[in-house]
ZAZA-564156 format. One line per 8 residues: for each residue z negated, y, x negated of C-alpha. Coordinates in steps of 0.5 Angstrom, whole numbers. Each point is the difference from the previous one (the first is absolute). Example, Ala and Ser with C-alpha at 12.3 -4.5 7.8 and 13.67 -1.06 7.14 Angstrom:
<rs>
-16:-9:-25 ~ 2:7:-2
</rs>
This chain:
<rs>
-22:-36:-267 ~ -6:-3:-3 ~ -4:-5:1 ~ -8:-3:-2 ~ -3:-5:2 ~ -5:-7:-4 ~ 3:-6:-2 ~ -3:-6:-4
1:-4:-6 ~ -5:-5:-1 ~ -1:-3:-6 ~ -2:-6:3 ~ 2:-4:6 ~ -2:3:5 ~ -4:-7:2 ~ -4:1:-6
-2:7:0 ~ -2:-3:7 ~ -5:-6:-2 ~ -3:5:-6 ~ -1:5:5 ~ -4:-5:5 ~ -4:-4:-6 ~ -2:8:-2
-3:2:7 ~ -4:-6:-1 ~ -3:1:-6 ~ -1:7:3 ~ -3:-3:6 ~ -4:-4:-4 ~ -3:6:-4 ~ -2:4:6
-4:-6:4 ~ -3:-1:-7 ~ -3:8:-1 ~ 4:2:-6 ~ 0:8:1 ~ 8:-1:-4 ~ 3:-3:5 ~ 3:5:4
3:2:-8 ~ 2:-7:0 ~ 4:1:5 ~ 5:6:-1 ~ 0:-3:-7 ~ 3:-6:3 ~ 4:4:5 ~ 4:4:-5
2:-6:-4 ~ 3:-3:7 ~ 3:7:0 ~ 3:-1:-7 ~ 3:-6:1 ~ 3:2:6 ~ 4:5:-4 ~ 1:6:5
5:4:-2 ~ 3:7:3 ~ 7:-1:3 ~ 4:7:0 ~ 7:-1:3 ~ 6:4:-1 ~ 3:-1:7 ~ 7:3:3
1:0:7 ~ 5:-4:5 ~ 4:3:5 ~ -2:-3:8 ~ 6:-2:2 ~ 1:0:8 ~ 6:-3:4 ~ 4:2:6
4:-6:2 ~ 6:4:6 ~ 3:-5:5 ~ 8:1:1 ~ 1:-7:4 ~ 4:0:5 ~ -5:0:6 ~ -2:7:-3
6:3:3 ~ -3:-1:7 ~ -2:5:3 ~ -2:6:-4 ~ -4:-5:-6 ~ 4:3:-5 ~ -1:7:1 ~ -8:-1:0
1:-5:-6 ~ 4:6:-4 ~ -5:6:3 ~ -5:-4:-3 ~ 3:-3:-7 ~ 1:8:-1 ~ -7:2:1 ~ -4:-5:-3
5:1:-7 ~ -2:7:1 ~ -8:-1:-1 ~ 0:-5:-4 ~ 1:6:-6 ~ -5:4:3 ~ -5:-6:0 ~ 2:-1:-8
-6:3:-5 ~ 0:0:-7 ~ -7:-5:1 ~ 3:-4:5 ~ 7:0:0 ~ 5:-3:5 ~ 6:-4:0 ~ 6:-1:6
3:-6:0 ~ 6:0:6 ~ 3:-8:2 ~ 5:1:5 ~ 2:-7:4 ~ 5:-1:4 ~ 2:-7:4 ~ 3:-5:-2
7:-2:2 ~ 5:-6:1 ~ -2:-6:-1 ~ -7:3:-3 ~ -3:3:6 ~ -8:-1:-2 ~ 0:6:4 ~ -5:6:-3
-4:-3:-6 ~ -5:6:-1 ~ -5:-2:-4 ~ 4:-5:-5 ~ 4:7:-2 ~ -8:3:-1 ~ -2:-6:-3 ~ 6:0:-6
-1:7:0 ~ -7:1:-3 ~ 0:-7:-4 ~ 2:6:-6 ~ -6:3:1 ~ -8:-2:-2 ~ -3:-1:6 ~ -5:5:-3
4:5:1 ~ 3:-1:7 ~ -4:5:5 ~ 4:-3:6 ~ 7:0:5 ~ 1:3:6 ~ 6:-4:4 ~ 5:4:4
2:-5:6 ~ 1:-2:6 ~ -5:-5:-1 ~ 5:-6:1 ~ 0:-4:-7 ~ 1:-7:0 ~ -4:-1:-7 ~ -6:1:2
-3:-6:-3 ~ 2:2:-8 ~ -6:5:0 ~ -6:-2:1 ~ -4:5:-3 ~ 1:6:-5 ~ -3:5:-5 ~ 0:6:3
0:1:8 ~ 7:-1:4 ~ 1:5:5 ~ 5:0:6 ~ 3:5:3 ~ 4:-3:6 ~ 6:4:3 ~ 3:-1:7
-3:-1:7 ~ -6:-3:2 ~ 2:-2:7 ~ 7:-3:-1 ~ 3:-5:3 ~ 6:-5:-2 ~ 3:-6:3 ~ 1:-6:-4
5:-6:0 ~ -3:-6:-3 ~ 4:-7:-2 ~ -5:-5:1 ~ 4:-6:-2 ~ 7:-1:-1 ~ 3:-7:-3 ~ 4:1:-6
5:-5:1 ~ 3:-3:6 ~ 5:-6:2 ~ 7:3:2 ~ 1:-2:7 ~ -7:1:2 ~ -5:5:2 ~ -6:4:-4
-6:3:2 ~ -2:6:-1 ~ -7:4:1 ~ -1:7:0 ~ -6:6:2 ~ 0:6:3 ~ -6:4:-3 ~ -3:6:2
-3:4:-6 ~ -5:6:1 ~ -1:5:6 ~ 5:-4:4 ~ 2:5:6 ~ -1:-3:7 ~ 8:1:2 ~ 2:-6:-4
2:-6:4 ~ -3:-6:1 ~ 7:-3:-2 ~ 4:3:-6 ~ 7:-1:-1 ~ 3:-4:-5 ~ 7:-2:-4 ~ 2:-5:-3
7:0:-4 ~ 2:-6:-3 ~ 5:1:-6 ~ 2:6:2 ~ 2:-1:7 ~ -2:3:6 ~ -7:1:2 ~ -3:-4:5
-7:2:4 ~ -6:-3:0 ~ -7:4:3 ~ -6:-1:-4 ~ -8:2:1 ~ -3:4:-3 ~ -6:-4:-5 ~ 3:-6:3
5:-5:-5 ~ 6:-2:4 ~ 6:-5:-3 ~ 6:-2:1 ~ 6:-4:-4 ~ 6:1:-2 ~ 6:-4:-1 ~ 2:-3:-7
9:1:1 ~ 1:-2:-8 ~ -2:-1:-7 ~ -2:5:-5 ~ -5:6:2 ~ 0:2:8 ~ -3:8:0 ~ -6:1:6
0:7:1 ~ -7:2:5 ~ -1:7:2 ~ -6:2:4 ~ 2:7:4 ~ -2:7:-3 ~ -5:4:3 ~ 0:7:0
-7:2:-3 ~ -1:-7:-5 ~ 0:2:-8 ~ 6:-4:-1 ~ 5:-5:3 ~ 1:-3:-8 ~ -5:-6:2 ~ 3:0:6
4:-6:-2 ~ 1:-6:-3 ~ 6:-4:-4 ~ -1:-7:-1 ~ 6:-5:-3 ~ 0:-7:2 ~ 5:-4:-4 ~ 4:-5:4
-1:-7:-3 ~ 4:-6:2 ~ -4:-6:2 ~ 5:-6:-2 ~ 7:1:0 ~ 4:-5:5 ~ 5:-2:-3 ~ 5:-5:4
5:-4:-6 ~ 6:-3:3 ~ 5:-5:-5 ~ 5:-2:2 ~ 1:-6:-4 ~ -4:-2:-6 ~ 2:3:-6 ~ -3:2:-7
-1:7:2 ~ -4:-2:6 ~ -6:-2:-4 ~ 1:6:-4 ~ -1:4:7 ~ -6:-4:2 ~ -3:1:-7 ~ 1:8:1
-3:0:6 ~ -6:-4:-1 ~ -2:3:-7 ~ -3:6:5 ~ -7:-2:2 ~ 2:5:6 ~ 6:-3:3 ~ 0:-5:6
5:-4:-1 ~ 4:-5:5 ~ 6:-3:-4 ~ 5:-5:4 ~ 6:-4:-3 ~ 5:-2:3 ~ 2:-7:-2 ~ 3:-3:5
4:3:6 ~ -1:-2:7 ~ 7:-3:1 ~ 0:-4:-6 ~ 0:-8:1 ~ -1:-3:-6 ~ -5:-7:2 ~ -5:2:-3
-6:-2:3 ~ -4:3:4 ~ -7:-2:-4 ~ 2:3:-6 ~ 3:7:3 ~ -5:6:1 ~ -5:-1:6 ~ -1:8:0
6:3:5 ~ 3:7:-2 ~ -5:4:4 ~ 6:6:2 ~ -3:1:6 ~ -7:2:-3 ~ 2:3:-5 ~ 7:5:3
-3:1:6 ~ -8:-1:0 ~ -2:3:-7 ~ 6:4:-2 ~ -3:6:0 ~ -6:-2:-4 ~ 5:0:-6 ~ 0:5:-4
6:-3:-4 ~ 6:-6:1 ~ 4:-2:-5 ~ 6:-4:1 ~ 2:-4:-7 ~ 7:-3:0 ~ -1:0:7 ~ 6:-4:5
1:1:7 ~ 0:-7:2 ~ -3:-1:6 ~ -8:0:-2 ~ -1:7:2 ~ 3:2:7 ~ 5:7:2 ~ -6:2:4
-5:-2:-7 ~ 4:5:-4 ~ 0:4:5 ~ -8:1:0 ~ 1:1:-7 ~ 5:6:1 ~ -4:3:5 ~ -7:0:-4
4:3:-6 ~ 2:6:5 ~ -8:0:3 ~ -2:1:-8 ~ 0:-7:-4 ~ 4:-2:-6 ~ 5:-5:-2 ~ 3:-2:-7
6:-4:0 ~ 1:-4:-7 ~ 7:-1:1 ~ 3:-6:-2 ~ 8:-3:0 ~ -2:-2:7 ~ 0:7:2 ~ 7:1:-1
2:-6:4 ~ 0:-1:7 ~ -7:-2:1 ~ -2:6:-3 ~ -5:5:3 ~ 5:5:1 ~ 3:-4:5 ~ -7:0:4
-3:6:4 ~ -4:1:-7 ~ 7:3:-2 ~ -3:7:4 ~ -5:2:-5 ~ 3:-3:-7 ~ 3:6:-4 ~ 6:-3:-2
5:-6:2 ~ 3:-6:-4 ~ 7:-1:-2 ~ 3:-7:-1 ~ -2:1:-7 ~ -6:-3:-5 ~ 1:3:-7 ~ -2:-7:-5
-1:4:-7 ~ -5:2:-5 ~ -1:8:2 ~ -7:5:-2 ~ -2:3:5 ~ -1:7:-1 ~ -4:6:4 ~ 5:5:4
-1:7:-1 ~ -3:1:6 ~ -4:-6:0 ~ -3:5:-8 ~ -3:4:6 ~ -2:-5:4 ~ -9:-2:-1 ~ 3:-8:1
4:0:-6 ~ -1:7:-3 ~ -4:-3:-7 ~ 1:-7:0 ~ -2:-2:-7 ~ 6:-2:-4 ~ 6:5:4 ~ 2:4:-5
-1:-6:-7 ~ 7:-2:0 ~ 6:2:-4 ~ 3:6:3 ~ -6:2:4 ~ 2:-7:4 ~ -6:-3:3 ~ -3:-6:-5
-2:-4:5 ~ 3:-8:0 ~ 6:-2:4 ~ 2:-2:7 ~ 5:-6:1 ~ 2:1:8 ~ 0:7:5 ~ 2:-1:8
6:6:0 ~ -3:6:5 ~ 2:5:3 ~ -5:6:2 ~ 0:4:6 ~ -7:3:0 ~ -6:1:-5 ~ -1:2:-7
2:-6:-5 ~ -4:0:-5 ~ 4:-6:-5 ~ 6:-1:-1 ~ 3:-6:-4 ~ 7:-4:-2 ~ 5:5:0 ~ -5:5:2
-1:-3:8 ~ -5:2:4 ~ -7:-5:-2 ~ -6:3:3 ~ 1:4:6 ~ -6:4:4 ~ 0:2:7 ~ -5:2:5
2:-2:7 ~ -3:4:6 ~ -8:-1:-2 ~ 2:-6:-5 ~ 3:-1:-6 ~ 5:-5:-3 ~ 2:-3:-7 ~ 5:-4:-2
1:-3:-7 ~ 7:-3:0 ~ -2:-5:-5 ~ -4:-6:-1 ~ 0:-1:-7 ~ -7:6:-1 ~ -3:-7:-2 ~ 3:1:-7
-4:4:-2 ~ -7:-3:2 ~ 3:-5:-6 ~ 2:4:-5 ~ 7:-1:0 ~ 3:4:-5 ~ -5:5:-1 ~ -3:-1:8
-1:6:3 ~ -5:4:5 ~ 0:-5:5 ~ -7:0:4 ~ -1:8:-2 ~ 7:1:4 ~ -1:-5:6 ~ -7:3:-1
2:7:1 ~ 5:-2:6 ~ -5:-3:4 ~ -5:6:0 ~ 6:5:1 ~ 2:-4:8 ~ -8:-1:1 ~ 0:8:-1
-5:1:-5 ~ 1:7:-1 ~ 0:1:-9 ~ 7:-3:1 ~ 3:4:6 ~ 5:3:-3 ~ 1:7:4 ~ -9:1:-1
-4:6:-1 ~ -6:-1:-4 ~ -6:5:-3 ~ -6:-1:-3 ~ -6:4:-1 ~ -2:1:-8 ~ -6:4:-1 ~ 3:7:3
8:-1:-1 ~ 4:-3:5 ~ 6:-5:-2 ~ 5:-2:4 ~ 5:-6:0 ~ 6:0:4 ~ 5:-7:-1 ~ 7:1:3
7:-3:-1 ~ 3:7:0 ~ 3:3:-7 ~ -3:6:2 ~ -8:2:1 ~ -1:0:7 ~ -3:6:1 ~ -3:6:0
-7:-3:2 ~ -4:4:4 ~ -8:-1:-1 ~ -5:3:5 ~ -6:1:-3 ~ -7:-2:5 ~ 0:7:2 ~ 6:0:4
3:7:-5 ~ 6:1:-1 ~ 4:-7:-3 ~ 2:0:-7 ~ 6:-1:-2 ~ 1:-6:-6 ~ 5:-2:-4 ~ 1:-8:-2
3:-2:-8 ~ 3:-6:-1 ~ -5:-5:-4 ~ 4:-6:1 ~ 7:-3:4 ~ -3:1:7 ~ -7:3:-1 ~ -2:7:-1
-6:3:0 ~ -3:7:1 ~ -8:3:-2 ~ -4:5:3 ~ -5:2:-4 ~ -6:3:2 ~ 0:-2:8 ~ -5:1:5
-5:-5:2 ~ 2:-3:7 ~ 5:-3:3 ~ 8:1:-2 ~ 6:-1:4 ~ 6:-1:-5 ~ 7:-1:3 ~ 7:2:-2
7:-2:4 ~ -1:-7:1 ~ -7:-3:-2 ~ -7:2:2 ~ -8:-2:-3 ~ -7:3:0 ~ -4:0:-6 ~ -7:2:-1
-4:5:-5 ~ -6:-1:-1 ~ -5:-2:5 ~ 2:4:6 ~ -8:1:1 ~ -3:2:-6 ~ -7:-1:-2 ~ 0:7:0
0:0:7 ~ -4:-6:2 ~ -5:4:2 ~ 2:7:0 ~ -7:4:2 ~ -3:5:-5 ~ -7:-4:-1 ~ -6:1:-4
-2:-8:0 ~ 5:-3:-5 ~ -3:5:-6 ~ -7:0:4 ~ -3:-6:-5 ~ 2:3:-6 ~ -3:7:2 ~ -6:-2:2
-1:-5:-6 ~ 1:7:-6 ~ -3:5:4 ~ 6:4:3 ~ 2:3:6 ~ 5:-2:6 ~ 3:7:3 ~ 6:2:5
4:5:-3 ~ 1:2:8 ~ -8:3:-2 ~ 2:4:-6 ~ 1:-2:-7 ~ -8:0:-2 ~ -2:5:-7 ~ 0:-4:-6
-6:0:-5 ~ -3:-2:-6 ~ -7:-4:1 ~ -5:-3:-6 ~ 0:-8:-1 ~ -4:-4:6 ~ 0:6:5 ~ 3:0:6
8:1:0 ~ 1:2:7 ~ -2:4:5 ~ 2:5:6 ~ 7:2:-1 ~ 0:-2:-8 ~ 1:-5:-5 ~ -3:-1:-7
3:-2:-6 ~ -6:-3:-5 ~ 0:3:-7 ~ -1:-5:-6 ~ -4:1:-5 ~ 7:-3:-4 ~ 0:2:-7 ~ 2:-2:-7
-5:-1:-5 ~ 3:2:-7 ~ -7:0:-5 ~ -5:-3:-1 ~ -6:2:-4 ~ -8:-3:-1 ~ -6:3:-3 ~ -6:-6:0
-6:2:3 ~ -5:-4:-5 ~ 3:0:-7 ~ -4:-7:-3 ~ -4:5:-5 ~ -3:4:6 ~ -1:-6:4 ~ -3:-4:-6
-5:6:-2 ~ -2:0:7 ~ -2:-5:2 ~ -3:-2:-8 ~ -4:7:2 ~ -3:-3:7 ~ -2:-6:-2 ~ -4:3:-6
-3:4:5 ~ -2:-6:4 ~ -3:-3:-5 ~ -4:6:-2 ~ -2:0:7 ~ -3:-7:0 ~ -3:0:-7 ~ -5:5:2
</rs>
């Protein structure tokens, strides 16, 4: 294809041929108003010189024509399976890639391009980004080629905004029903963390999407599970925000199921719930400090204690016992007396733990105290007994009512000499001890850890020991009693390692890890079942005390199909893990032979199908900004034309595609139009005729 046209080369700049052209006309002007007969001669001559200056040229241009590219972006998101969308969407896509061909001439060629999109998943859930995968798609080509996009949709994207305007027309065709309706739960506020023991609030709404029918009731029933359990009913108003709270029972993450009830002729009941999770936080942690007598781990203990901003602590020393007369005097003993009343009778349930330290039963605490503390363990408190030589004698608290939660009696015996404590094969399973930094770094595989010079002789009769030390004797044992818990550490020497005796040892970690164990912090319960979601794959960890896997797990997909079936593999002593891969969104229920957990994939209402109505509005911007037309595949799917640049690209039962004039310019040549002779000779020609002319 050829092409001609006029081009200029200017021998001067243009400015120049400027002012020499309006000092010409006034010399002209000047000739004409003084009569000379040559001035009209004056002129051409001048004006051919403006010309000559000028330097026209002839541009013939050897162009190749471009190929008009149109895309054609299908939806294939997840809201697209409602209804009969996706067969619309396919019909559609089939006719519209079948005309493109017819549309293409050898003149005015035309391209498809076709960009499906799906939705995202998992921890991406952006929900339908339309117009970014338009947008990436004809960033490879010129904008002057594009001639145009048509979306095959139901309207529902949530990237609205990355489009403002476009080089061609931007038509869409909507797939679904006009009149649909849907009800939808929405979460208005939901806290992210709470304080155990106490309660949160949640606010939710009941929202009515479209054509709502007229059967629906002004109350809708909703459930709330937590963690897994039991729904219970609450009735909420359509368009009106309800709340309610939920109690917070222990640390760690607490589930909140909320379903909102099916109706018969909504969309879909995948908006129709919504799970939060509130991790359980601990105010300040209560932590009530018996000592029996002053010593030099009770400093370390007050030390450890008070090193944790979040723990409250209430540390007594006995220093002197009631019966003792001395004469000393009056004004130099505490004027403080032992609150045993406020403190084991008043306030013993706001502890969250009592430790006694080298304790001996002299009296201070009464039979009817201990017996308090006993009775607060069975109700879900928790007691540590650091054990002392007094604990093997008569004055020792398994000689008091406290004998009936402790997991193991003394005997007469207190071994007086060095020994490494060392982890149990049960304890290499147990979350308390299992990793303690330095457990295998010894000789032999024995622990590394700095040496002990006394342990109390203990004879276990419940719970799981943890440690052992000389001779390997029982040195920590661990028990649950009824809803409490219980440790006893048959030793007063931990302190050592706060000192770096011979090598230290891991001292705060491990006093640590005990006092979180009896608070019931779940990461170290020892028979647990935990997942977590990454990306669209389930991992679940389950710690048990078992030699064997505890299996086999069952996980029952959001759903409610048939449950998989799952085996466990041995990662660690005491810890298995399992994988499911490519899990569905939602809710799961895991559970094997003794240990259950929900977990969460996703959000389990989708932005996807926050609104899923088919609807024009959200692309209506667009369309109207580049020219396009919005139509409903429930009409037909409109003709497809071919129309000239900057005519109307849309009408009754058609869409247009525009033809650029695209091309490619392969040669150039250029002829001037007044070679410098032609022009000099000229213009020599008409101003010797003017002087003729005048001279007459």
């Amino acid at each position: 294809m050829t092409e001609f046209g006029i081009s200029f080369a200017p021998a001067l700049p243009w400015a120049a041929i400027a002012a020499l052209a309006l000092l010409a006309l006034g010399g002209v002007i000047a000739a004409a108003f003084g009569r000379l007969s040559g001035w009209w001669l004056r002129l051409a001559a001048y004006a051919l010189l403006v010309l000559a200056l000028a330097g026209p040229e002839l541009q013939r241009e050897d162009r190749e024509g471009l190929t008009n590219v149109a895309f054609l972006v299908v939806d294939r998101s997840a809201s697209t399976e409602l209804e009969d969308r996706e067969a619309e969407i396919e019909a559609a896509r089939e006719r519209l890639q079948t005309a493109i061909p017819v549309l293409s001439t050898e003149r005015d060629p035309l391209e498809l391009v076709t960009v499906e999109v799906e939705s995202g998943k998992g921890t991406r859930d952006r929900g339908t980004e339309l117009l970014t995968a338009l947008e990436e798609a004809s960033a490879h080509v010129a904008p002057g080629q594009i001639a145009g996009a048509v979306l095959l949709t139901d309207g529902q994207v949530h990237d609205a905004e990355r489009l403002k305007s476009f080089p061609g027309p931007v038509h869409t065709l909507i797939a679904g029903e006009k009149d649909a309706f849907d009800l939808r739960l929405r979460l208005d506020s939901a806290p992210g963390f709470g304080i155990v023991g106490e309660t949160v609030a949640f606010r939710i709404t009941a929202e009515g999407l479209g054509n709502v029918p007229e059967d629906i009731g002004p109350r809708l029933p909703v459930e709330i599970s937590i963690d897994g359990a039991s729904p219970r009913l609450m009735a909420l108003e359509l368009d009106r925000t309800g709340e309610f709270e939920i109690p917070i029972k222990h640390g760690g993450p607490t589930i909140v199921d909320i379903q909102l009830a099916t109706h018969a002729d909504e969309l879909t009941s995948r908006n129709n719930r919504v799970i939060a999770t509130v991790n359980g936080v601990r105010d300040r942690l209560r932590v009530l400090l018996v000592s029996g007598e002053p010593h030099p781990g009770g400093r370390t203990w007050r030390d450890l204690l008070k090193a944790d901003p979040a723990v409250e602590l209430v540390h007594f020393t006995i220093l002197r016992p009631p019966a003792k007369h001395d004469g000393t005097p009056v004004s130099e003993l505490s004027l403080i007396a032992f609150p045993t009343h406020e403190l084991f009778v008043e306030k013993i349930d706001s502890f969250d733990l009592i430790i006694f330290d080298r304790y001996r039963y002299r009296g201070v605490l009464s039979p009817a105290y201990l017996q308090n503390i006993t009775n607060y363990v069975r109700e879900g408190g928790a007691v540590l007994v650091s054990a002392g030589p007094s604990f093997s004698g008569a004055q020792s608290l398994a000689q008091t009512p406290l004998a009936d939660i402790l997991p193991a009696l003394p005997s007469i015996e207190v071994i007086e000499r060095p020994f490494r404590p060392e982890i149990t094969e049960l304890g290499r399973r147990h979350p308390v001890t299992a990793g303690l930094a330095g457990a295998s770094s010894g000789e032999n595989g024995a622990p590394g850890w700095g040496r002990w010079m006394r342990q109390v002789d203990v004879q276990p009769r419940s719970g799981n020991t943890v440690m052992s030390g000389a001779d390997e004797l029982p040195l920590l044992i661990l028990d649950r009693v009824d809803e409490g818990r219980v440790a006893l550490l048959a030793s007063d020497h931990s302190w050592l390692w706060s000192r770096g005796f011979d090598g230290g040892g891991p001292q705060a970690d491990l006093l640590r890890r005990v006092a979180h164990w009896l608070m019931k912090e779940p990461e170290l319960e020892e028979e647990a079942l935990f997942a977590r979601a990454d990306g669209d794959r389930l991992l679940i960890e389950r710690r048990s005390l078992e030699d064997d896997a505890p299996g086999p797990l069952r996980a029952t997909p959001p759903s409610g199909g048939e449950a998989l079936v799952l085996d466990y593999e041995e990662i660690a002593p005491g810890r298995f893990q399992a994988l499911l891969e490519d899990a569905e969104e939602g809710l799961w229920r895991l559970e094997d032979q003794s240990a259950e957990a929900v977990a969460a994939i996703g959000p389990p209402s989708p932005v996807e199908f926050a609104n899923p109505l088919a609807s024009t509005e959200p692309l209506a911007p667009l369309v109207k900004a580049t020219g396009g037309a919005a139509n409903w595949l429930a009409d037909g799917v409109p003709d497809l034309r071919l129309v000239a640049e900057g005519r109307r690209a849309s009408g009754r039962g058609w869409i247009g595609l525009t033809a650029r004039d695209a091309h490619r310019v392969t040669g150039i040549s250029l002829t001037p139009l007044l070679p410098a002779w032609l022009a000099a000779l000229l213009i020599s020609l008409l101003l010797l005729g003017a002087w003729l002319r005048e001279s007459r």
